[in-house]
N, C-alpha and C positions, 0 to 999 in steps of 0.2 A: 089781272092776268090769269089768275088760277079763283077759280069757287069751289067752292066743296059745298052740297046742298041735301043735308040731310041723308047721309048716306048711312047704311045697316048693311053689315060685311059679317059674314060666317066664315068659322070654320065647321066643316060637315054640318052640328044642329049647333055647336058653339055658337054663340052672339057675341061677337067680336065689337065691335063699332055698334056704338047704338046714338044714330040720328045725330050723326056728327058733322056742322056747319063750319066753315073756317073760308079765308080767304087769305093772298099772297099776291101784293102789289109787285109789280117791275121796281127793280133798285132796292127792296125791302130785304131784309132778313127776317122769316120766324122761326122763334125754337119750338118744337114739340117736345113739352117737357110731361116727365110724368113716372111711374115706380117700370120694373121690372114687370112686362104684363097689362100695363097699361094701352095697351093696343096701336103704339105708335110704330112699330114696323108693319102694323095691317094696315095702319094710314096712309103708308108710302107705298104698298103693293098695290092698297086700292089705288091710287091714283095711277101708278101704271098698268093696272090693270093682270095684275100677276094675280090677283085675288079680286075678282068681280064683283061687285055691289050689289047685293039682294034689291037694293032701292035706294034710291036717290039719285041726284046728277053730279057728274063732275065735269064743269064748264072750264075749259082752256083756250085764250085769247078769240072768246065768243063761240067757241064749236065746241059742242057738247060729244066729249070724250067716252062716255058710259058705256061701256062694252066693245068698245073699239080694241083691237089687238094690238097686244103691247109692243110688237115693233113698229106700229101705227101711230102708238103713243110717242115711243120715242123721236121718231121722223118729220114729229109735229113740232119737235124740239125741248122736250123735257126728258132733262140726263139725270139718272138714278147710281149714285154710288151704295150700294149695299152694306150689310154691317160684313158681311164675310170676306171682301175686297174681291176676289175672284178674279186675279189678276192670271197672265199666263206664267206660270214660274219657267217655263222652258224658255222662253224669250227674252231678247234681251229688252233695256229700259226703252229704249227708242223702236224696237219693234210693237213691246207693247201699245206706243203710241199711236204707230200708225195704225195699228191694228183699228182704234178709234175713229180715224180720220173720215169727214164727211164732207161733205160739199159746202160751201159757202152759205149762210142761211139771214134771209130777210132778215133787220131788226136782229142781227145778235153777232156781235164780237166774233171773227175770224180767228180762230187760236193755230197758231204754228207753235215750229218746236223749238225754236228760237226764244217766242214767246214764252212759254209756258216754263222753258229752262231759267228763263228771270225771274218766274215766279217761284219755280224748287228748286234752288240753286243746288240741293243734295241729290239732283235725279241729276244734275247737267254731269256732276264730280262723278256718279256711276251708269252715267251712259251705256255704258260697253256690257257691264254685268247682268247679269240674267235674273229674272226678278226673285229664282228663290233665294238669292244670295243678300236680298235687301231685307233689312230689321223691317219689325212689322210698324211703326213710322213712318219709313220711305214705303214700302207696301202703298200704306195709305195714300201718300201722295200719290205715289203712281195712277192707283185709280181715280182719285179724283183728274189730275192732268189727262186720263185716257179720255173721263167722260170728258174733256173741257174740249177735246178732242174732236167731237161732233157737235162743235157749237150751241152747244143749248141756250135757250130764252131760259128756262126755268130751270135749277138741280135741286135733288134730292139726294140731303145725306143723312146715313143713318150713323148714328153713333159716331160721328168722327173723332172724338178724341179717347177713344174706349182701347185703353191699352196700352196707350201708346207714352213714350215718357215725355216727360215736364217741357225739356225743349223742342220736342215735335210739336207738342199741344201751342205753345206760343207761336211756332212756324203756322201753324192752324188758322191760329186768330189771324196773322198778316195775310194770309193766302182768303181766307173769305171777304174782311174788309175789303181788300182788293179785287175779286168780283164782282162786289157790289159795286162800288164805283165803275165797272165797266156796264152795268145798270142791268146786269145778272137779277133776279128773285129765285132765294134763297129760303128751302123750308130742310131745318135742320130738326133729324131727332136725338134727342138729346138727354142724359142725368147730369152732366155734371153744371150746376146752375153757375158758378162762376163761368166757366167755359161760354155758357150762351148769354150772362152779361156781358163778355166782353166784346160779341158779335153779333146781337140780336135787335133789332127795332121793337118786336113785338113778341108774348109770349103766348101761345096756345096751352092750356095743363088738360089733361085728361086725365080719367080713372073709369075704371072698367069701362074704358071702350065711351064714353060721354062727354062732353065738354066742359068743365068745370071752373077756367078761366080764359079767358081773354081779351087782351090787352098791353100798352105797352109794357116796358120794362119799370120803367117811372111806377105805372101804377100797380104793379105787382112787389116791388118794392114797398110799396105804403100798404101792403094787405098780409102781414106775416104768420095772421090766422091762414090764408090759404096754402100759403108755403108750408107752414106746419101741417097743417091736415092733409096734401098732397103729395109732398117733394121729399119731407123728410123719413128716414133713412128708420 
């Protein structure tokens, strides 16, 4: 569904991404895991194209995306939740929603508000409230539910469980499992490594912007040289 081919992303002369391959099957989960700085929120701009690739291609469901403008990107049906959420706080929960709403789209799950209220049951309970009145938890939710919103084939989340407390984070894990099974691909960035065992097929690691693992979870689990030398803290 999604290729990532060698791509090399600045910031100004910064070398952000250096020649970084990856790829994201329909129905899959991967984590992008890696430190503080690791270059995993310029992975996910790059691919929307908020931050443009000095070189390389980024191929999506066969049409090569590479400088195409990011509400182009999105239109094509890859939805991007941000680490900042950048939800409307003046609005209420269901305004926010619709604010998302898009048309019916080829090959991808139709999300209504009905739907989406099954799947956060603590957005259905404050419908009515306006979004600065939600912990930053439901926050979260919110914007994921806004992007589910414009039906995407693909999402991009950044940090989803960064902040947020213990029982949001397990609402987390059921809310992606459950995308996936509606056969969503899912490229999550990610540090907390439990968080992305419990909802990940496959792990990508970088560090400075390179690739440095990839592979299942199985076999990053039998490699705790890597985990050491990359992940730890």
């Amino acid at each position: 569904m999604l290729q990532v081919h060698h791509i090399n992303s600045y910031y100004g002369k910064a070398h952000v991404l250096n020649d970084l391959s990856f790829g994201v099957e329909r129905g899959k989960v991967v984590a992008l895991l890696g430190r503080n700085g690791a270059g995993k929120t310029t992975t996910l701009k790059s691919i929307m194209q908020i931050v443009v690739p000095a070189s390389g291609r980024i191929v999506f469901q066969e049409r090569d995306i590479t400088r195409l403008a990011t509400h182009m990107v999105a239109k094509l049906g890859i939805g991007y939740v941000p680490e900042e959420r950048r939800i409307f706080t003046d609005l209420t929960v269901i305004e926010n929603l619709e604010v998302g709403r898009q048309p019916p789209r080829e090959g991808a799950v139709t999300w209504n508000i009905e739907m989406l209220f099954d799947l956060f049951p603590n957005l259905a309970e404050r419908c009515k409230n306006r979004g600065k009145a939600l912990s930053g938890g439901e926050q979260q939710m919110l914007t994921i539910a806004r992007t589910l919103m414009g039906n995407p084939i693909l999402i991009l989340l950044d940090e989803p469980s960064e902040g947020i407390a213990p029982v949001i984070v397990e609402q987390m894990v059921r809310v992606i499992r459950q995308i996936k099974t509606e056969g969503l691909a899912v490229l999550l960035s990610e540090q907390n490594l439990h968080f992305a065992h419990a909802v990940a097929d496959e792990a990508l690691i970088i560090e400075g912007g390179s690739r440095k693992f990839y592979g299942s979870l199985d076999d990053l689990n039998a490699r705790p040289d890597i985990r050491d030398s990359y992940l730890a803290v």
